[in-house]
C-alpha positions in Angstrom: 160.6 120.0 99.5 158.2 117.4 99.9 157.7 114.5 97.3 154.0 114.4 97.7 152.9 111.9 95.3 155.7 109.9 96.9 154.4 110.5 100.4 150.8 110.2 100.1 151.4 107.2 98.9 153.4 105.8 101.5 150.2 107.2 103.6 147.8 105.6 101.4 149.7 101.9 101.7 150.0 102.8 105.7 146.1 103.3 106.3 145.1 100.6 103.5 146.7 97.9 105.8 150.1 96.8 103.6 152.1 97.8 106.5 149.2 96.6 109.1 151.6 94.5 110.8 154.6 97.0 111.2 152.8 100.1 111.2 153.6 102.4 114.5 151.3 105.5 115.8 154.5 107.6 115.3 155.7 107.0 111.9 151.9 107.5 110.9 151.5 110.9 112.2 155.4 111.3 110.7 153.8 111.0 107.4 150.3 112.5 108.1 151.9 115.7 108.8 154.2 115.7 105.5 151.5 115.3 103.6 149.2 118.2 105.6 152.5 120.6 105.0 154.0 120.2 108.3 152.6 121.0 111.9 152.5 124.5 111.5 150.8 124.5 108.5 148.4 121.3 110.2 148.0 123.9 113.1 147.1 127.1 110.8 144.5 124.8 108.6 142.9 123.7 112.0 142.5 127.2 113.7 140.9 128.6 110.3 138.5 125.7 110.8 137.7 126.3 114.5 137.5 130.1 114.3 134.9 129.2 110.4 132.7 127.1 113.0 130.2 128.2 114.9 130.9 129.1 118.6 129.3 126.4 121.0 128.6 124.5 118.2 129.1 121.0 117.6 132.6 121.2 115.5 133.8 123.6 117.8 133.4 121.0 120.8 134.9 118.2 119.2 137.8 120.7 118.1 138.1 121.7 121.5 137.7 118.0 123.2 140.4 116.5 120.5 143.4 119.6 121.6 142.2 119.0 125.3 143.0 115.6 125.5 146.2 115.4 123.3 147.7 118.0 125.9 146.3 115.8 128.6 148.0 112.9 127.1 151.1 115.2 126.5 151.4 116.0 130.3 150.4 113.1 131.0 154.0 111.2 129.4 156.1 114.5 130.6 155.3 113.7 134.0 155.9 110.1 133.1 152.4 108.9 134.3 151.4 105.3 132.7 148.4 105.0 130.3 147.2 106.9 127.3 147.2 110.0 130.1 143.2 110.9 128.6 142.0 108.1 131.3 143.2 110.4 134.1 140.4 112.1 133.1 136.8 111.2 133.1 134.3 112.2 129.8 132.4 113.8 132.8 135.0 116.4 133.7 136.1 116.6 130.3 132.5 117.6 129.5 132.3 120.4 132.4 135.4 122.0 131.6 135.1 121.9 127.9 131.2 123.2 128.4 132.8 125.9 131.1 135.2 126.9 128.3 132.1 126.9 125.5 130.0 129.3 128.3 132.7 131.4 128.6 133.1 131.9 124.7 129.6 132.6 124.2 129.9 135.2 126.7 132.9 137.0 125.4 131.3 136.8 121.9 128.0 138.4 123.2 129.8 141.0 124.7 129.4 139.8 128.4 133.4 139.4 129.5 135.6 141.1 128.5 138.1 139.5 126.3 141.7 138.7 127.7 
């Protein structure tokens, strides 16, 4: 089990700048995702959240742009391309696919397409 107080602490210290200096991306989200319960739970917490916001709405889009581009950036070191991997993409084309994905659940939730 995790020690929470114990962990959210170390979080606390990590984000207040008293590791500033040594912190790494990695040993952050390490620590962000003891405290949320582990991915799974981190994953469950955010598809409540998506599916309690309103379809096409602003939250949804963020929601939607933020899990885009961290499988962009995921593909992106697989295939061992340089860069943070999201600047193979441009906001533009980010913007049309995430606003062809948006049309495409407005559609299915209005009854127009059939759901897959």
């Amino acid at each position: 089990m995790v020690d929470k107080p114990k962990t959210t602490k170390k979080l606390f210290n990590a984000l207040a700048g008293k590791k500033a200096d040594k912190l790494v991306v990695s040993e952050l989200l390490e620590e962000m995702m003891e405290v949320w319960g582990g991915p799974a739970a981190f994953c469950q917490t955010y598809h409540t959240e998506f599916m309690a916001s309103k379809a096409g709405g602003m939250a949804r889009t963020r929601m939607l742009d933020a899990v885009i581009r961290l499988f962009i950036s995921h593909t992106a070191s697989q295939k061992g391309v340089g860069g943070p991997g999201t600047g193979e993409v441009s906001d533009e084309e980010l913007s049309q696919t995430l606003q062809a994905f948006i049309d495409t659940q407005t559609r299915q939730a209005n009854g127009d397409v059939e759901q897959r």
